[in-house]
N, C-alpha and C positions, 0 to 999 in steps of 0.2 A: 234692594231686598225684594225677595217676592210677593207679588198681589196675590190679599186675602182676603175673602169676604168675613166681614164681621161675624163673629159665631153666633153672637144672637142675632142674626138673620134666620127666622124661622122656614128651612124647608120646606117643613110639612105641611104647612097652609095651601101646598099648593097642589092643583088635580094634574101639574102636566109640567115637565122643564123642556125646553128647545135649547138644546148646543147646537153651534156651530164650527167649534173647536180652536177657534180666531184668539182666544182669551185662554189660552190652555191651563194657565195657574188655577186661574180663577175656577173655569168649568170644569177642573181636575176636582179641589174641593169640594164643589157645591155635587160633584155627582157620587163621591164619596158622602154624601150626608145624603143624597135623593132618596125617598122613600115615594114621591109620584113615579107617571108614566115619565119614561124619557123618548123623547121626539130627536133624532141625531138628522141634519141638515149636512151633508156628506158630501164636498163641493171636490173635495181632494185628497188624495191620503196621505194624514201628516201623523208627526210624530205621536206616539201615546193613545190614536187612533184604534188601537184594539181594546182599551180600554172601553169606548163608549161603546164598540160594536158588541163585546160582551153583555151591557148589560140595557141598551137601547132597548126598547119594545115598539119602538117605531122607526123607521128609517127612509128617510128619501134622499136617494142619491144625485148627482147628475152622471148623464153618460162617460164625464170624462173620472168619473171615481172606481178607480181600478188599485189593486193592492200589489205589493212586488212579484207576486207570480202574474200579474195582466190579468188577474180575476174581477167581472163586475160584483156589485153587489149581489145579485140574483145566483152567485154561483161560487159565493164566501161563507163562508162559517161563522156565525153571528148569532146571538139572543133573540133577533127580532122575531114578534109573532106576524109584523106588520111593513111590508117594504119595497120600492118602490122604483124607479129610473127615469129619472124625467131628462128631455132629449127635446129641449126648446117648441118647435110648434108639432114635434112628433109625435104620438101617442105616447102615452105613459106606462113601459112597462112595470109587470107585475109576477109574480111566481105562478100565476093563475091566469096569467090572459094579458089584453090591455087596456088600457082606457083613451078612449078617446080624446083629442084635445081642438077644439074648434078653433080654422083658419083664422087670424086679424092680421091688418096690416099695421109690420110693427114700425115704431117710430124711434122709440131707445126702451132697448131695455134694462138699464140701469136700477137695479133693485127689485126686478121681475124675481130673485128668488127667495129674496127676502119674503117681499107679497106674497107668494105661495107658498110659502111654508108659513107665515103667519095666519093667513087665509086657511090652513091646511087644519092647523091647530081649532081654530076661530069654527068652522064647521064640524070639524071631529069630537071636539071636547065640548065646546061651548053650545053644539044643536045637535049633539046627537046624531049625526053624518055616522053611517056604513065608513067602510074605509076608503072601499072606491068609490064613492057619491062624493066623500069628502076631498079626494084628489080631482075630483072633477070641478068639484065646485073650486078649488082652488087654482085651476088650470083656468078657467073661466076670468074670476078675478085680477090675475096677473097677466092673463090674457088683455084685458081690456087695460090696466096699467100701462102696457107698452106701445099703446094706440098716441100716448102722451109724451112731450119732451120732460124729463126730468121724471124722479121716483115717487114723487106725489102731487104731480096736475092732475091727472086723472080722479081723483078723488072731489074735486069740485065737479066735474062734471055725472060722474057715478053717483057718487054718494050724496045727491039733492034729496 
């Protein structure tokens, strides 16, 4: 059968939801009940994927998320007020320009996107991060993740 978040799971307590689209039952539900911002983590375009583009207000893609016409996000038809291209140690485009992303040498980066988009949230929602301060800041962060083997060594040595 299919996975349900329990209804009394309160939504609305919350300032912000991050999909990733991985869990589609689930993330189907819960953004059919979202009344926060929605944050869409856009790694690939899968099924039912116009749904969050609809009604996202934030979006960060990667380079390789393009829709069945070969459109990136910067050049789809979306909700967002807020959206993005992030393209590994490239700059970050933006509908507005770019953002820069500082050289490190990388060692794995396994869960570099995670980190950045949690990071992305973690500045934008949580301190009041611009949009682009807050991609930067999170480029920074996950930046320095992938200086480490594995998706969370870095974190002992950053976060002393």
């Amino acid at each position: 059968h299919p996975f349900t978040v329990d209804r009394d799971f309160d939504v609305d307590e919350y300032d912000f939801m991050l999909f990733d689209c991985n869990q589609q039952e689930i993330s189907l539900d819960l953004l059919e009940r979202a009344q926060a911002s929605v944050v869409l983590d856009a790694g690939s375009f899968k099924s039912n994927i116009e749904k969050f583009l609809e009604r996202a207000d934030i979006i960060i893609a990667s380079e390789d998320f393009r829709d069945n016409e070969g459109r990136d996000l910067l050049h789809m038809d979306c909700g967002a007020t807020n959206k993005a291209i992030t393209r590994g140690e490239k700059t970050i485009l933006c509908p507005d320009g770019e953002v820069p992303v500082e050289p490190v040498e990388a060692v794995d980066t396994l869960g570099a996107g995670d980190i950045f988009h949690g990071a992305f949230c973690y500045g934008y929602f949580e301190k009041g991060m611009e949009f682009k301060e807050a991609l930067r800041f999170a480029a920074r962060i996950a930046g320095e993740s992938v200086r480490y083997r594995g998706p969370k060594a870095w974190q002992e040595a950053y976060l002393k």
